[in-house]
N, C-alpha and C positions, 0 to 999 in steps of 0.2 A: 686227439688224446685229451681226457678232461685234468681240469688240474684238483687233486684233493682237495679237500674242502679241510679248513682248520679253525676254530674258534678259538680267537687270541682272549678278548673279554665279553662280556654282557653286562645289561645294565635293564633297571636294576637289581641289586641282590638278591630281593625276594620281593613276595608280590603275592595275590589273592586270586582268586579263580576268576579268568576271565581278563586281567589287567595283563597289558601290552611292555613285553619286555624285547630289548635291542640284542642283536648278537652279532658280533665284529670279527672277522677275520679276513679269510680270503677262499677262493675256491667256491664261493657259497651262491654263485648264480649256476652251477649245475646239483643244487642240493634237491631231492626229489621227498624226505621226511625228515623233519624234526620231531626229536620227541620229549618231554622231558618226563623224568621217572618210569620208565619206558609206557608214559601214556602219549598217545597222537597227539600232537600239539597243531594248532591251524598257526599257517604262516604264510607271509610274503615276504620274496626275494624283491629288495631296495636295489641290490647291486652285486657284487659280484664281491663286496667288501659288507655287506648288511642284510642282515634279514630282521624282520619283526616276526613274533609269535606270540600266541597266545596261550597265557598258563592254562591247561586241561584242569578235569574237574578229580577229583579220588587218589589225590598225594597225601602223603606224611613230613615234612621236617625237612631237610635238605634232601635235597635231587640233584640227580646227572643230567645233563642238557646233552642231546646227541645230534650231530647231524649226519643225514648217510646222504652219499653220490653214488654214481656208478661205481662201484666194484669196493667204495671204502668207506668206514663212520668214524668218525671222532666226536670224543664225551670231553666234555670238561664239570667239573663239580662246583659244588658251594651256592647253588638257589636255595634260598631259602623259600619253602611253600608255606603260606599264612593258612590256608583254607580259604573257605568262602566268608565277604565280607559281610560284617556284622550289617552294612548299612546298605548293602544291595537289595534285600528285601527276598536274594536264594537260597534256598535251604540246599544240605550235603546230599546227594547223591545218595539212594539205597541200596544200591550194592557193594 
């Protein structure tokens, strides 16, 4: 039996396309998608307590952070999405 997957915090609050944010709970080494603002987010599971991902590209403003397991997801709120950073040298997405 897996155990739900729950996202207590993340760190940090907001961030730019592409810059690495932390997600803290539990349950999170059987998590098979993260996403945030329902875009695919790329991540690795640290542990069974952490995972890292990567902010996607084509947000707005504050996002829900998901993670799904077998049979269950859990969203928690309040990322803030910056866009793409002015000093990366990437431009926005055209679609």
């Amino acid at each position: 039996m897996f155990r739900e997957a729950v996202i207590t915090t993340f760190f940090p609050g907001q961030g730019y396309v592409g810059d690495s944010i932390t997600l803290v709970g539990s349950g999170l080494s059987n998590v098979m998608i993260v996403t945030i603002a329902r875009r695919a987010a790329g991540f690795r599971i640290v542990s069974d307590a952490m995972i890292r991902a990567e902010v996607p590209p084509d947000g707005v403003n504050t996002f829900m952070i998901q993670v799904q397991g077998p049979g269950a997801f859990y969203s928690i709120g309040g990322f803030t999405y910056l866009g793409v950073n002015p000093n990366s040298g990437l431009t926005s997405s055209p679609y």
